[in-house]
TORKOL-4160 file (C-alpha; in steps of 0.2 Angstrom, whole numbers, padded with zeros to 4 digits, m for minus):
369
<pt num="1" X="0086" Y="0439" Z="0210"/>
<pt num="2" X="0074" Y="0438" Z="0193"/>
<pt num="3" X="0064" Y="0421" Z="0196"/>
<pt num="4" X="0065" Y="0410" Z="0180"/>
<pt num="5" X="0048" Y="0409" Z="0176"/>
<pt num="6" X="0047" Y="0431" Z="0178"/>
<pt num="7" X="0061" Y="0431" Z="0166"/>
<pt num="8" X="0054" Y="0418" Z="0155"/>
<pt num="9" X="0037" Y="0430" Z="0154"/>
<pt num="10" X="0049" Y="0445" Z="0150"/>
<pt num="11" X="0055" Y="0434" Z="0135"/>
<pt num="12" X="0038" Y="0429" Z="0129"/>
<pt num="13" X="0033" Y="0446" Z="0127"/>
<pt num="14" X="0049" Y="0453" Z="0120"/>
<pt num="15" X="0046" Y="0440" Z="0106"/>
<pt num="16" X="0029" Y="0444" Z="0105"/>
<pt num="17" X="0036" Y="0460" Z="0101"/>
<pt num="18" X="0049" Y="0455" Z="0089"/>
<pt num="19" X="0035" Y="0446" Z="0076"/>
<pt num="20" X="0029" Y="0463" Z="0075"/>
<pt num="21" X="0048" Y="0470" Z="0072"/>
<pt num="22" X="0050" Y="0454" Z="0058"/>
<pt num="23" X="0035" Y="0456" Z="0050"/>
<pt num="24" X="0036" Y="0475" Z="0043"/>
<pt num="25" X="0055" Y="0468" Z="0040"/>
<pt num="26" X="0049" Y="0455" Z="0027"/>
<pt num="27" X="0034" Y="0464" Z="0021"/>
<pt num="28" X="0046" Y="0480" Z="0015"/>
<pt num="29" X="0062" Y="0470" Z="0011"/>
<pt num="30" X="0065" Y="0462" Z="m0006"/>
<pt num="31" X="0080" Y="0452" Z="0001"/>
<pt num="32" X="0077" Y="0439" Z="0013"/>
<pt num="33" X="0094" Y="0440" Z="0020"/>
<pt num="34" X="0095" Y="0458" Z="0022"/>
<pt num="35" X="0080" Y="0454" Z="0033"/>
<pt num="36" X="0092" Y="0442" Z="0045"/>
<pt num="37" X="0105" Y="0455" Z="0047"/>
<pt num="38" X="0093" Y="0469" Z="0049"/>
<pt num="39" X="0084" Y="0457" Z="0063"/>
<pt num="40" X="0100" Y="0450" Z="0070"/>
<pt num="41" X="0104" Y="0465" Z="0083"/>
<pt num="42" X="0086" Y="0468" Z="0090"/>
<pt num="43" X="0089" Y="0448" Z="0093"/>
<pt num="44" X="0109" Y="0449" Z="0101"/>
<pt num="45" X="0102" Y="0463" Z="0112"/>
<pt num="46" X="0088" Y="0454" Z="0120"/>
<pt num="47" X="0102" Y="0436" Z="0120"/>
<pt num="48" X="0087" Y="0427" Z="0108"/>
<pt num="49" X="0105" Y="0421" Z="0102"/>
<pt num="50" X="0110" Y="0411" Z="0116"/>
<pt num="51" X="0094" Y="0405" Z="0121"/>
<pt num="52" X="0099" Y="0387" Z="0124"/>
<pt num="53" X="0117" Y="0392" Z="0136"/>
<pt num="54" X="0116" Y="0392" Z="0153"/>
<pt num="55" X="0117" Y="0406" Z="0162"/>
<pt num="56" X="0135" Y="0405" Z="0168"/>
<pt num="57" X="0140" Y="0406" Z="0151"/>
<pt num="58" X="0130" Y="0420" Z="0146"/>
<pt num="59" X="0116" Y="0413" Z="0140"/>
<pt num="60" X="0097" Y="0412" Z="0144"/>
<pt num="61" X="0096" Y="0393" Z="0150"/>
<pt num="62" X="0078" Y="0391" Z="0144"/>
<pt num="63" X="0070" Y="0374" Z="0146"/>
<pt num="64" X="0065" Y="0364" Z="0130"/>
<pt num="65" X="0048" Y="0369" Z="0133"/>
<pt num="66" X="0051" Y="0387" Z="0135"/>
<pt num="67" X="0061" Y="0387" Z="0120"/>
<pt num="68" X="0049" Y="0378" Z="0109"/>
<pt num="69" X="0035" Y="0391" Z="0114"/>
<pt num="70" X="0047" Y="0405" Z="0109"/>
<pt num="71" X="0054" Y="0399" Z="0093"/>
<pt num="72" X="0035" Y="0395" Z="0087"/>
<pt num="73" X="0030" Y="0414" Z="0091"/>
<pt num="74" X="0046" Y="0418" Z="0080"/>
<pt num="75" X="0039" Y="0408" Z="0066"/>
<pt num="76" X="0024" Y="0417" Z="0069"/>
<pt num="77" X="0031" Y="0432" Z="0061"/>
<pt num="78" X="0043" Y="0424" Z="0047"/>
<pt num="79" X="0046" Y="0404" Z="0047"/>
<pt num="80" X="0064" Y="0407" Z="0038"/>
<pt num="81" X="0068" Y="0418" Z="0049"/>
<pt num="82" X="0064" Y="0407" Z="0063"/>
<pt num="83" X="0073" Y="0393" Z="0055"/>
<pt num="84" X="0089" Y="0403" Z="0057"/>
<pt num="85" X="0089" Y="0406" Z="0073"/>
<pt num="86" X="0084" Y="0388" Z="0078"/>
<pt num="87" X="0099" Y="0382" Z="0066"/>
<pt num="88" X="0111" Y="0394" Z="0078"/>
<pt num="89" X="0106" Y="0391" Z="0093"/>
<pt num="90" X="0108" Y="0371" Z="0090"/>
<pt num="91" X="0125" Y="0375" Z="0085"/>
<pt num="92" X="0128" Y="0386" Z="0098"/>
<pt num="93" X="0122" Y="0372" Z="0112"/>
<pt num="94" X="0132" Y="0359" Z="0102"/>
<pt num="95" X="0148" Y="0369" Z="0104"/>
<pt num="96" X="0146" Y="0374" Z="0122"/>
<pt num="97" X="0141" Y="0357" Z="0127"/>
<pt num="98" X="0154" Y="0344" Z="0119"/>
<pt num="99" X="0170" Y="0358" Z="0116"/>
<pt num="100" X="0181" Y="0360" Z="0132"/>
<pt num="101" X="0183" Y="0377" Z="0143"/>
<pt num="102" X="0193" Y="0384" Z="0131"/>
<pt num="103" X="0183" Y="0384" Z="0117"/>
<pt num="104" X="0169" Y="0389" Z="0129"/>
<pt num="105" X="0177" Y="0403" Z="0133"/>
<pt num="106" X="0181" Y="0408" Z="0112"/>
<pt num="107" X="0160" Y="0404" Z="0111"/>
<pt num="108" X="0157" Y="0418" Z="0124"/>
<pt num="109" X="0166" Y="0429" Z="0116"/>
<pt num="110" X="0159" Y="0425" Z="0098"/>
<pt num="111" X="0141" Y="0426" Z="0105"/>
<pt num="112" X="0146" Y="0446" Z="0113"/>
<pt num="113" X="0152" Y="0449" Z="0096"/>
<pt num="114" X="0133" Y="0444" Z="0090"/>
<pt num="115" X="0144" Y="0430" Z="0077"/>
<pt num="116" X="0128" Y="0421" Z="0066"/>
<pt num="117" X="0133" Y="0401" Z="0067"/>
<pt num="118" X="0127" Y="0387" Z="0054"/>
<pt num="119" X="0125" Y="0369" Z="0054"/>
<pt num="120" X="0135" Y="0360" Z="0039"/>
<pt num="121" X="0130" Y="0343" Z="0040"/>
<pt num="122" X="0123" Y="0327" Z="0033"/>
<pt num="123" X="0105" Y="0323" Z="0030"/>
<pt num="124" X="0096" Y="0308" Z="0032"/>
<pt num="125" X="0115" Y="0300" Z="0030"/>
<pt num="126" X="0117" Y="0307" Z="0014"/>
<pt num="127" X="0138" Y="0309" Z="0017"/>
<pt num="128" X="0137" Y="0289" Z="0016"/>
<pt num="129" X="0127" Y="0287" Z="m0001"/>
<pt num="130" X="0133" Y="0302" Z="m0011"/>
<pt num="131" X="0150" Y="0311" Z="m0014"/>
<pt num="132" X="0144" Y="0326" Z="m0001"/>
<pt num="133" X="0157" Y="0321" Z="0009"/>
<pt num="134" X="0167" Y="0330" Z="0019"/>
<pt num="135" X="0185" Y="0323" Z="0029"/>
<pt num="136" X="0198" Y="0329" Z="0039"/>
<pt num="137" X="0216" Y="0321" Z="0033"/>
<pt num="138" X="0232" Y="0321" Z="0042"/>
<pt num="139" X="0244" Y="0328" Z="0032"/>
<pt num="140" X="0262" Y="0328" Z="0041"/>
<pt num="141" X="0258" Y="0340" Z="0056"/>
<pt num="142" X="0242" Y="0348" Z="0050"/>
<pt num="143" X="0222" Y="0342" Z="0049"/>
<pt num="144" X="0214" Y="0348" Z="0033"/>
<pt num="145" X="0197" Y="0347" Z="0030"/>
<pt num="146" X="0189" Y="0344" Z="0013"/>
<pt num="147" X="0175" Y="0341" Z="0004"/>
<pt num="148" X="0157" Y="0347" Z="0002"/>
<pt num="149" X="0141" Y="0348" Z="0011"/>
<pt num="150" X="0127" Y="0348" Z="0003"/>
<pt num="151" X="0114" Y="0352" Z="0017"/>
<pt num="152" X="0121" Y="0370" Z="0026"/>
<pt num="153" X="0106" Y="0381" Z="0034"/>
<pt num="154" X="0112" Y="0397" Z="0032"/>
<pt num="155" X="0125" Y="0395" Z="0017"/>
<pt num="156" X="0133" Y="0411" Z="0014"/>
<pt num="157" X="0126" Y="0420" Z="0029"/>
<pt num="158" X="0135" Y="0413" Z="0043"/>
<pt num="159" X="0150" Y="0419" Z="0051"/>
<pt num="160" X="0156" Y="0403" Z="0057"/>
<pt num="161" X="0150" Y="0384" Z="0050"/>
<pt num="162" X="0150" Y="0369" Z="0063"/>
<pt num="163" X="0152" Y="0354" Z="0052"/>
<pt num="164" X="0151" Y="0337" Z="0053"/>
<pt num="165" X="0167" Y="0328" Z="0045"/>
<pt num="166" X="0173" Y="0311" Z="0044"/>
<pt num="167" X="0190" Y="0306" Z="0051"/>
<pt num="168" X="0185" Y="0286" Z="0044"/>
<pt num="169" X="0189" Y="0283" Z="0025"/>
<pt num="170" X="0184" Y="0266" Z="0025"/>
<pt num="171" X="0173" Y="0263" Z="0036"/>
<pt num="172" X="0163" Y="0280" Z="0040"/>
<pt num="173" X="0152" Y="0278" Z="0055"/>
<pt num="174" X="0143" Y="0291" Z="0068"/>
<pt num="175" X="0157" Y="0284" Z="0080"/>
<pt num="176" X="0172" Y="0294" Z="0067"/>
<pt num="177" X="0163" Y="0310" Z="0064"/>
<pt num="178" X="0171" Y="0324" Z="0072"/>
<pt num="179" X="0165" Y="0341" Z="0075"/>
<pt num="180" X="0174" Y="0355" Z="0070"/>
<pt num="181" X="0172" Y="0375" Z="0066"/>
<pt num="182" X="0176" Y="0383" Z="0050"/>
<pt num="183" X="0178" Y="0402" Z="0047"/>
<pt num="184" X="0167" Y="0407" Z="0035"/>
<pt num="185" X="0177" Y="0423" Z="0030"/>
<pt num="186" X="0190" Y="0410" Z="0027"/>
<pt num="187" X="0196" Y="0410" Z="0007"/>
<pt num="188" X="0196" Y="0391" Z="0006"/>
<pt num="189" X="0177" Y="0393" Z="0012"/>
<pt num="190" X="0169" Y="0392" Z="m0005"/>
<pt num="191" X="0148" Y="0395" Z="m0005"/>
<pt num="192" X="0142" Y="0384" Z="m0020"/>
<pt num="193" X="0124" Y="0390" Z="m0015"/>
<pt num="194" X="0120" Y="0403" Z="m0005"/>
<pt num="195" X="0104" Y="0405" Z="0006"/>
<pt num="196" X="0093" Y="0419" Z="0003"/>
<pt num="197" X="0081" Y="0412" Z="0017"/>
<pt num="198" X="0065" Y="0414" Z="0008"/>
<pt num="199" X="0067" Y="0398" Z="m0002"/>
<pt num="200" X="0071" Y="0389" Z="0013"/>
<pt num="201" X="0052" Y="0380" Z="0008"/>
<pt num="202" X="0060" Y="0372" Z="m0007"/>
<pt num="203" X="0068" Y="0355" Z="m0007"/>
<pt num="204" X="0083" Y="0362" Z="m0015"/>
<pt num="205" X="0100" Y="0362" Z="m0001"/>
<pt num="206" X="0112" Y="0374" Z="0001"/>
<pt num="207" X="0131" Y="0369" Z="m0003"/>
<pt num="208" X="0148" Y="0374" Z="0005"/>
<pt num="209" X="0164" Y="0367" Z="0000"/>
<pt num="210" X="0179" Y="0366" Z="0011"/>
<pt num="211" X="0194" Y="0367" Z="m0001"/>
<pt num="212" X="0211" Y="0361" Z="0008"/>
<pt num="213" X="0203" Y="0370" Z="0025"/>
<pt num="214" X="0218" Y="0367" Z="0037"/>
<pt num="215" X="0210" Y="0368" Z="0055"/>
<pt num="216" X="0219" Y="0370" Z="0072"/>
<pt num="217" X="0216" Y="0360" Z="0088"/>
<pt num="218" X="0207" Y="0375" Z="0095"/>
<pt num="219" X="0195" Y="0373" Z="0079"/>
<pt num="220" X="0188" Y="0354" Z="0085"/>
<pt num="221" X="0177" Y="0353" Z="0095"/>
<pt num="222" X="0178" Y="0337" Z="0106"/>
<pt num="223" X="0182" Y="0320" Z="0100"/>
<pt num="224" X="0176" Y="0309" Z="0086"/>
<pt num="225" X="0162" Y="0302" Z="0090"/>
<pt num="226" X="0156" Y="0313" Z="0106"/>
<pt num="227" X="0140" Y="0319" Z="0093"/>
<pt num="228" X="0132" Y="0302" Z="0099"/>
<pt num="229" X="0135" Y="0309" Z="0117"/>
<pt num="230" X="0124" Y="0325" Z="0115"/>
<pt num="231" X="0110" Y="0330" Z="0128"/>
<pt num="232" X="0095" Y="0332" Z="0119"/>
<pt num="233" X="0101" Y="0327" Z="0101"/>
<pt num="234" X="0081" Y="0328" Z="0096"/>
<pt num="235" X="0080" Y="0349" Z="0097"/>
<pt num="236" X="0082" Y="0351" Z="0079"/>
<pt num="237" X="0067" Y="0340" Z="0075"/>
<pt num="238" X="0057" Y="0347" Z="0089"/>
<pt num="239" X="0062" Y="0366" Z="0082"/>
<pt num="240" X="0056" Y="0360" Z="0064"/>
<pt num="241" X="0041" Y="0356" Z="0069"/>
<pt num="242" X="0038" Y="0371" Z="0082"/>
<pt num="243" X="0041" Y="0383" Z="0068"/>
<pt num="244" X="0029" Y="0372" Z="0054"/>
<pt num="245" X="0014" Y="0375" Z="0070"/>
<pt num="246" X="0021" Y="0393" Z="0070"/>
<pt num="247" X="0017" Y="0394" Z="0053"/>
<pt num="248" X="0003" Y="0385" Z="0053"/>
<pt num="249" X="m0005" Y="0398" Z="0067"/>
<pt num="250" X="0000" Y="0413" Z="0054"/>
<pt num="251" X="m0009" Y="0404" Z="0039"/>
<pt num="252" X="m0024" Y="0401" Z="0045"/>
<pt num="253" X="m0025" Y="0418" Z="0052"/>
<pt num="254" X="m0019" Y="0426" Z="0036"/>
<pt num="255" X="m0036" Y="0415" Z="0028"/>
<pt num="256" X="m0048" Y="0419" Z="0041"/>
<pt num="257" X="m0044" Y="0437" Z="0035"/>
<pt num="258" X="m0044" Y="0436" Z="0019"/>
<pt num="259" X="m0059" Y="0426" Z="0016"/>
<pt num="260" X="m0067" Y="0438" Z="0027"/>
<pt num="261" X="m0062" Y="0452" Z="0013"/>
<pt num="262" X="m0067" Y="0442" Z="m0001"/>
<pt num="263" X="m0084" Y="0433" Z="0005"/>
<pt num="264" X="m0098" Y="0442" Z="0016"/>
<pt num="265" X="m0107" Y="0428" Z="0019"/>
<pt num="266" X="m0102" Y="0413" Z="0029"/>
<pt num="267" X="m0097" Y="0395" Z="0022"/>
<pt num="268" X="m0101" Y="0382" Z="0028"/>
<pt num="269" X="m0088" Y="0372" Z="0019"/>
<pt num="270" X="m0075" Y="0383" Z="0026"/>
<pt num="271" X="m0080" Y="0383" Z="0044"/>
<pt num="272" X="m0081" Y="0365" Z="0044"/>
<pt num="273" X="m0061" Y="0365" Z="0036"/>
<pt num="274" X="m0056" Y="0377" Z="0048"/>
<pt num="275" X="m0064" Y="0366" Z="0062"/>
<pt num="276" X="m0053" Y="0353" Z="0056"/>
<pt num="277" X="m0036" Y="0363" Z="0053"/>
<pt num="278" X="m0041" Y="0368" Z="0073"/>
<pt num="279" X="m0041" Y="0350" Z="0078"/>
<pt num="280" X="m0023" Y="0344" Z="0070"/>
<pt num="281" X="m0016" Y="0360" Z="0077"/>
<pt num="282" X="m0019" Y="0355" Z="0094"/>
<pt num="283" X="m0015" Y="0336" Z="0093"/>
<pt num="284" X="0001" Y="0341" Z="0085"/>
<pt num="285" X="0003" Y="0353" Z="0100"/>
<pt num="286" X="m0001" Y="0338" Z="0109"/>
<pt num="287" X="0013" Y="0328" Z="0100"/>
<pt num="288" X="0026" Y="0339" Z="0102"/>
<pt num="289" X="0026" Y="0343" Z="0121"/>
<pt num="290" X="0025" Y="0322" Z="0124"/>
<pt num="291" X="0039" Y="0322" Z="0111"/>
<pt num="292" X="0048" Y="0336" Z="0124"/>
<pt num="293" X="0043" Y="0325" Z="0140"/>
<pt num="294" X="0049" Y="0309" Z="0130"/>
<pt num="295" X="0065" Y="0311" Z="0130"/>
<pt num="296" X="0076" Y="0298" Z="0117"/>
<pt num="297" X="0086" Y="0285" Z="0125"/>
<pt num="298" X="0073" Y="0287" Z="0140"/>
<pt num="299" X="0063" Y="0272" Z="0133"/>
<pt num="300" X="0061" Y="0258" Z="0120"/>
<pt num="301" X="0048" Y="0268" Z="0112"/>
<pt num="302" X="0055" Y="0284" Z="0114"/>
<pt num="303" X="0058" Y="0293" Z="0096"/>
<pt num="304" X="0041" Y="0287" Z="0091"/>
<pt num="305" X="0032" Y="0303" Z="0098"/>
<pt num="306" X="0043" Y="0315" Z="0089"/>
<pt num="307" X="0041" Y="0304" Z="0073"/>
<pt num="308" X="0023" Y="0308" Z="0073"/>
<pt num="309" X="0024" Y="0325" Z="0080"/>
<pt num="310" X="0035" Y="0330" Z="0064"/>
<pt num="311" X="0024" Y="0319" Z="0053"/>
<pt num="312" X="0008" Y="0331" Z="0062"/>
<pt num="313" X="0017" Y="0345" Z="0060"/>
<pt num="314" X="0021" Y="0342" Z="0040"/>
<pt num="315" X="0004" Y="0337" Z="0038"/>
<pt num="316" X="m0003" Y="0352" Z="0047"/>
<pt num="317" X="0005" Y="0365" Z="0035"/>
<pt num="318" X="0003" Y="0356" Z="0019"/>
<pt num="319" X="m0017" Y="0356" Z="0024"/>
<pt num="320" X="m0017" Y="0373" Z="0030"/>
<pt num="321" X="m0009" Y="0379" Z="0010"/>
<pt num="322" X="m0020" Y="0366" Z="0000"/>
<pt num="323" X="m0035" Y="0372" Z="0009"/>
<pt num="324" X="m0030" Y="0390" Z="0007"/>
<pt num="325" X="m0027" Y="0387" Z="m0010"/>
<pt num="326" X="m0043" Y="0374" Z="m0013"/>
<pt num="327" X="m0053" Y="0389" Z="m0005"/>
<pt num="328" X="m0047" Y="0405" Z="m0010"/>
<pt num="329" X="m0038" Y="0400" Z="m0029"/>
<pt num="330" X="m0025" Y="0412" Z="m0033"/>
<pt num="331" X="m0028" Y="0424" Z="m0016"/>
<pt num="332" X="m0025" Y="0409" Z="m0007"/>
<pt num="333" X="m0004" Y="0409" Z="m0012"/>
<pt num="334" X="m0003" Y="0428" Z="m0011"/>
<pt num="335" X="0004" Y="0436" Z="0003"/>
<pt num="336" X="0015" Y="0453" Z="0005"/>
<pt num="337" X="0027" Y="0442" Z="0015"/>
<pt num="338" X="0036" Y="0433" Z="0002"/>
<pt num="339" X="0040" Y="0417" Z="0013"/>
<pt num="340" X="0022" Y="0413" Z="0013"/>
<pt num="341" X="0021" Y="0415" Z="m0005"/>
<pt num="342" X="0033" Y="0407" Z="m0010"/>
<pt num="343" X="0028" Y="0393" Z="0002"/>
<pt num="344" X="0012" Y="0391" Z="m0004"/>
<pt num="345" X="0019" Y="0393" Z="m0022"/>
<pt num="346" X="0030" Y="0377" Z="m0017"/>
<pt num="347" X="0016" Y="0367" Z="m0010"/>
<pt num="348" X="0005" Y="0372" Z="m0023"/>
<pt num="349" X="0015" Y="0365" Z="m0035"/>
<pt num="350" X="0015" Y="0346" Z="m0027"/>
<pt num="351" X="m0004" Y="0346" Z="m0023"/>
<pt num="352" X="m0010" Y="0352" Z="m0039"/>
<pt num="353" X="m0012" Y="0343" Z="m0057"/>
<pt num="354" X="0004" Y="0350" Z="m0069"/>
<pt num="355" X="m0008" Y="0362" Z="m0081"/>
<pt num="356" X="m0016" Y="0371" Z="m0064"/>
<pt num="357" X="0002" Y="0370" Z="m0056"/>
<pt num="358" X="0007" Y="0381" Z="m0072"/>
<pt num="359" X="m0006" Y="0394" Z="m0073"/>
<pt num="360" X="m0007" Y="0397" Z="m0056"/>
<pt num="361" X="0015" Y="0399" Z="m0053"/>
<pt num="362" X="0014" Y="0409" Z="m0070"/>
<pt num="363" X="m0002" Y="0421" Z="m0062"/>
<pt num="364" X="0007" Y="0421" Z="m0045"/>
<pt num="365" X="0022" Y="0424" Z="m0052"/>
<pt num="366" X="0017" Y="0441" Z="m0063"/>
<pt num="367" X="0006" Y="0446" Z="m0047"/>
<pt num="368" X="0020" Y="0448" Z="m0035"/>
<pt num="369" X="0031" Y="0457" Z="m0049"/>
């Protein structure tokens, strides 16, 4: 019998492996999403799909700290990419967790077919304030779902979106949203924005509309409300901020590097930053494994480790660009892996007064071209 700890060192280095694989992916592909679907079987075969599923259904069973270590070395080789796996395998755990033996059983089967699932669902309650909505109505014999969710990881790439719906019309509340799955081949499954994954650094969303979607019993999974039941509700957070710390580890090698090309001499200046990017890497790794071993609901205080741990990680990757950028100019944005560009292009733009912001996306810009 393979001991868990033998396997999990299988699993490091086959990811070790695949951040190689990822990497000449992005570098040679234009399209960030042909990127995902050329990726997604080397990631089925190895089960990096059902990394969060216990073993009796298939699945890997990895603990949170396992899976944090792995999800960061994914990020390592391309942080979109590492955000789409996270995104699936939270829905997966989600559907395996709250739907009943049945559905279970449907999951299994999706997963051996290697199906890509995506989260459709509110953001920072955003279904409350704006008309994002989307709710299931009972229409004589049938549910059908409607509406628009303005905040879909993986818009347009997934086989099947797990969304988040109201049954409430008055009075919405975590307590009325039910769970369900929606096809994604299915015609009434409309892609207002699709997600082409390399802009995943932008504040823009990613919007599917459900138009007159009529779901079956075997399409809900669990009952309204059971979301507030989930194990480990947090995983999502604690991805996020995995992958900005995977990031971050591939910026700062990617400066060290290029500095190196660009300056013969040392600088001072630059060792000291780098002295201090070294220091908020490890207190946000610190952050994040007392975030893993704080579980919420576990104590009064409990969410207040993640809080700073995502706040940490944020902070992390935005210091790691402006100092790349403070440092290095325009060599500091470019990158041959696009996602780094176009994320230091984003942060650029925020950090930077509005006539530099210009010159600087304009240069960038023609470069890549």
């Amino acid at each position: 019998m393979i001991q868990p700890n033998m396997l999990y060192r299988d699993l490091f280095d086959i990811a070790k492996d695949l951040t190689h694989v990822i990497r000449a992916h992005v570098d040679h592909e234009a399209h960030h999403e042909h990127v995902l679907l050329n990726i997604w079987p080397h990631l089925v075969k190895v089960g990096f799909h059902r990394l969060l599923i216990e073993s009796r259904f298939g699945g890997l069973g990895l603990d949170l700290k396992q899976y944090m270590n792995l999800i960061r070395l994914l990020a390592y080789g391309d942080g979109a990419l590492a955000l789409a796996v996270h995104v699936h395998n939270f829905a997966v755990k989600i559907v395996n967790e709250l739907g009943n033996e049945t559905l279970q059983h449907r999951l299994k089967t999706w997963l051996d077919e290697g199906k890509i699932f995506a989260l459709a669902r509110s953001e920072y309650g955003r279904d409350y304030r704006y008309n994002f909505s989307t709710r299931i109505s009972q229409i004589k014999s049938s549910m059908i779902l409607n509406g628009q969710k303005d905040f879909c990881t993986l818009a347009g790439l997934a086989d099947y979106y797990l969304v988040f719906a109201q049954t409430e019309v008055t009075s919405p509340s975590m307590d009325s949203v039910q769970v369900c799955i929606a096809n994604g081949k299915n015609p009434t499954v409309e892609v207002i924005k699709s997600n082409g994954l390399d802009s995943m650094v932008s504040s823009s969303t990613y919007s599917v509309r459900f138009n007159h979607y009529e779901l079956t019993p075997a399409e809900l999974v669990g009952q309204p409300g059971e979301i507030t039941r989930l194990s480990n509700p947090d995983i999502l957070t604690l991805g996020i901020c995995a992958i900005n710390i995977g990031m971050a580890d591939l910026g700062i090698e990617l400066f060290t590097e290029k500095e190196r090309q660009l300056y013969a001499s040392k600088n001072a200046e630059v060792l000291r930053w780098l002295g201090r990017m070294d220091v908020l890497l490890r207190s946000t790794e610190l952050l994040l494994n007392e975030s893993i071993n704080s579980r919420p609901h576990s104590g009064i205080d409990s969410g207040v480790c993640l809080r700073r741990a995502k706040a940490a990680s944020d902070m992390l990757i935005q210091d790691v660009t402006e100092g790349a950028i403070h440092y290095l100019g325009i060599d500091g944005i470019m990158s041959k892996n696009k996602f780094i560009y176009l994320r230091n292009n984003s942060y650029a733009t925020r950090i930077l007064p509005p006539n530099t912001q210009k010159c600087l996306f304009t240069l960038g810009t023609e470069k890549l071209k």
